[in-house]
C-alpha positions as CSV (number, residue, x, y, z in Angstrom):
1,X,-120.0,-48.4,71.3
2,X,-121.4,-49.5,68.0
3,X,-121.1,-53.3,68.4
4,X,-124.1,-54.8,66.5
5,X,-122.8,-58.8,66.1
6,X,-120.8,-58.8,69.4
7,X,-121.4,-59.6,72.9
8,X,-120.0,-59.9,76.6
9,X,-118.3,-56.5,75.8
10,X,-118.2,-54.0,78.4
11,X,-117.3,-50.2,77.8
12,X,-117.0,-47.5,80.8
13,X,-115.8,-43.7,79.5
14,X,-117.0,-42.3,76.1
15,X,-115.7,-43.1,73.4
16,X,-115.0,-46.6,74.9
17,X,-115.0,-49.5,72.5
18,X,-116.0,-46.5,70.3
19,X,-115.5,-48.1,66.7
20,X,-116.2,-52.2,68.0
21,X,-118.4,-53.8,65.4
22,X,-118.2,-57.2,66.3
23,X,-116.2,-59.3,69.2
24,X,-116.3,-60.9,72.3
25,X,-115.9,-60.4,76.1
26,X,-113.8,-57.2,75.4
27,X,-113.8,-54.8,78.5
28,X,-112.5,-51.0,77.8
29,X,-111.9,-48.6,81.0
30,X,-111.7,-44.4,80.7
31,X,-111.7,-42.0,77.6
32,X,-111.3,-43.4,74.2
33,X,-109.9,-47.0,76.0
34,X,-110.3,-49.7,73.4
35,X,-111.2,-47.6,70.6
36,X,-108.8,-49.1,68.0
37,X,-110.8,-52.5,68.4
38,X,-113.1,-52.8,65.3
39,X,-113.7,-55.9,64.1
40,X,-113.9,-59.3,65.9
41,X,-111.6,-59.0,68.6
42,X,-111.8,-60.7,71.8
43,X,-110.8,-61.3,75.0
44,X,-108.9,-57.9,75.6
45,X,-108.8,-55.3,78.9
46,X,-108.0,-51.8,77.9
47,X,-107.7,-49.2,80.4
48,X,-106.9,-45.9,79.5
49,X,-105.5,-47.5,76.3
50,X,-106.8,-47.1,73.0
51,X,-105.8,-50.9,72.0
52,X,-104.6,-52.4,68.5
53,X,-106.8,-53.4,66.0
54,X,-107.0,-57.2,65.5
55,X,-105.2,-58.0,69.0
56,X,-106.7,-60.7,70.8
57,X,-106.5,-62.1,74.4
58,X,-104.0,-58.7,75.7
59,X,-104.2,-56.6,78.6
60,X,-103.0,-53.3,78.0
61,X,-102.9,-50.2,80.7
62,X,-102.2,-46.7,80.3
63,X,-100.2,-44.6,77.8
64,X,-97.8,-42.4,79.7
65,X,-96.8,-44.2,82.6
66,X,-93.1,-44.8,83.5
67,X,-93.0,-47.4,86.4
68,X,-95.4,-50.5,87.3
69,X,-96.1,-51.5,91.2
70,X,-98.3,-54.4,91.2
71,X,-99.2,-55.9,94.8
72,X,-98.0,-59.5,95.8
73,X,-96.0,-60.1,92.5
74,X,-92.9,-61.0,94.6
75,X,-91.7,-65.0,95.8
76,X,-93.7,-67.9,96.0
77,X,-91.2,-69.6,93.9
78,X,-91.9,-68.0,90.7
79,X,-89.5,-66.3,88.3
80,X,-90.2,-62.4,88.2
81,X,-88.4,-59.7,86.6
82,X,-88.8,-57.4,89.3
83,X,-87.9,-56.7,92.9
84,X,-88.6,-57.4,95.9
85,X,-91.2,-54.6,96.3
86,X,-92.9,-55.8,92.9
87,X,-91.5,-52.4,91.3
88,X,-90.9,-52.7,87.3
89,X,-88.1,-50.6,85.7
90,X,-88.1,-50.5,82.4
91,X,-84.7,-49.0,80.3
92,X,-85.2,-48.6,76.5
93,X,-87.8,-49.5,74.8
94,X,-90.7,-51.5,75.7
95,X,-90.2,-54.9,76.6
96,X,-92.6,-57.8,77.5
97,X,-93.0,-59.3,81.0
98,X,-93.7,-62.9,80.9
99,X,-95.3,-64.4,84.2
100,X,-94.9,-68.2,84.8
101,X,-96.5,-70.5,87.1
102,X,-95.4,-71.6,90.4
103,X,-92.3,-74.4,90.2
């Protein structure tokens, strides 16, 4: 990491937050994860991602991965987009997955 104005950053694996100048609270996970953040970017989890320059306030996971599971998404009154078993399918290209709070 060659931040020199940031701080709060965290990088684990090399080449993690590999070209980060400056910026804020950033935290990159495994090989080359968050290495497209240069310049004053904040408030972004990268894991095994490489991240997009300028982005702010994102969490991005993986590259090559083709389905999602994420524990206790499911009921509780919210709106989801998956099933009951928190399983994600995605057909076509990406889309986004908004979240929104309990009714």
């Amino acid at each position: 990491m060659t931040n020199t104005t940031g701080f709060r950053n965290t990088a684990v694996g090399v080449q993690a937050l590999g070209n980060l100048v400056s910026g804020f609270d950033n935290i990159a996970i495994w090989l080359n994860a968050g290495f497209s953040l240069n310049s004053g970017e904040a408030r972004n989890i990268d894991i095994d991602h490489s991240g997009v320059a300028g982005e702010n306030a994102t969490l991005r996971i993986g590259t090559l991965q083709t389905r999602t599971v994420i524990a206790g998404i499911h009921g509780g009154g919210r709106r989801r987009n998956g099933n009951s078993t928190g399983l994600y399918k995605q057909r076509g290209p990406a889309r986004h997955v908004r979240f929104f709070p309990p009714v």
